[in-house]
C-alpha positions in Angstrom: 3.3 -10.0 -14.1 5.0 -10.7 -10.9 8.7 -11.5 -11.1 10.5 -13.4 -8.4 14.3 -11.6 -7.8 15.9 -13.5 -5.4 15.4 -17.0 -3.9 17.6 -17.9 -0.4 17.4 -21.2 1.6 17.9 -20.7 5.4 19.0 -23.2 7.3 19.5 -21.9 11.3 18.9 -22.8 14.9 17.1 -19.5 15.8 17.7 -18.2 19.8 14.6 -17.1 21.5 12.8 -19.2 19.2 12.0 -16.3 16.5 14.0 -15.5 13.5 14.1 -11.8 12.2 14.7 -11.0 8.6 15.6 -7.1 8.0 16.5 -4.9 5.4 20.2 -4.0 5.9 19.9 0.0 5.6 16.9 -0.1 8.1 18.0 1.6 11.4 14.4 2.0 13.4 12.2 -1.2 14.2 9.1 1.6 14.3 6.3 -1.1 15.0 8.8 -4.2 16.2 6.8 -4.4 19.3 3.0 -4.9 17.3 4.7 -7.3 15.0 6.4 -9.3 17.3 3.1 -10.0 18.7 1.3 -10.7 16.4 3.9 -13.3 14.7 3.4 -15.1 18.4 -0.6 -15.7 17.5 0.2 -15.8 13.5 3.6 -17.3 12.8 4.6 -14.8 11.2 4.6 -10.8 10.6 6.2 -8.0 9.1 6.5 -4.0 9.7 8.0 -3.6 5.8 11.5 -3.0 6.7 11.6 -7.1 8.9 10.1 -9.9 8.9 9.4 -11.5 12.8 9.0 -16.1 12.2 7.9 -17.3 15.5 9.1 -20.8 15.7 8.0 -23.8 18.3 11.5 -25.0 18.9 15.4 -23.9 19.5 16.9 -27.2 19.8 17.4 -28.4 16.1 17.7 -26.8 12.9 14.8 -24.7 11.3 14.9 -24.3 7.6 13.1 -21.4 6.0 12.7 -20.8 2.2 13.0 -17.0 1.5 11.8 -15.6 -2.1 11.8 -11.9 -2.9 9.4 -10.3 -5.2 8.6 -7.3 -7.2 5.0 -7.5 -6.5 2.4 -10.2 -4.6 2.7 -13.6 -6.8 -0.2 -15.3 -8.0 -1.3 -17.7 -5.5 -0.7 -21.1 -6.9 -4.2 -22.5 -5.2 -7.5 -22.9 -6.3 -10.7 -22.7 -4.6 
């Protein structure tokens, strides 16, 4: 059963509209380029070791709910 670790609210005014979420201990952004296109057509993307959120504004604060998981979570949704 999936067990959520860590929950962080986020509250930022991100430059170059995009905010970048990283693992601390990772020194190589091997893929940045790919992901940072594709968060431009998706919102949002991720090379394992970051996390690339495109926003559509830089002049007020953004908030972004970050949760941190041991596995995939259920989706709460039904079809």
């Amino acid at each position: 059963m999936p067990t959520r670790h860590s929950r962080h609210g986020l509250t930022l005014r991100p430059d170059y509209r995009m905010v970048v979420l990283r693992d601390i201990y990772c020194d190589a952004a091997v893929g940045s380029t790919a992901a940072i296109s594709e968060a431009n057509k998706n919102v949002a993307a991720s090379i394992g070791y970051e996390v690339y959120i495109v926003v559509s504004q830089d002049l007020i604060e953004v908030r972004a709910d970050v949760e941190s998981w041991d596995e995939a979570p259920e989706d709460d949704f039904s079809a």
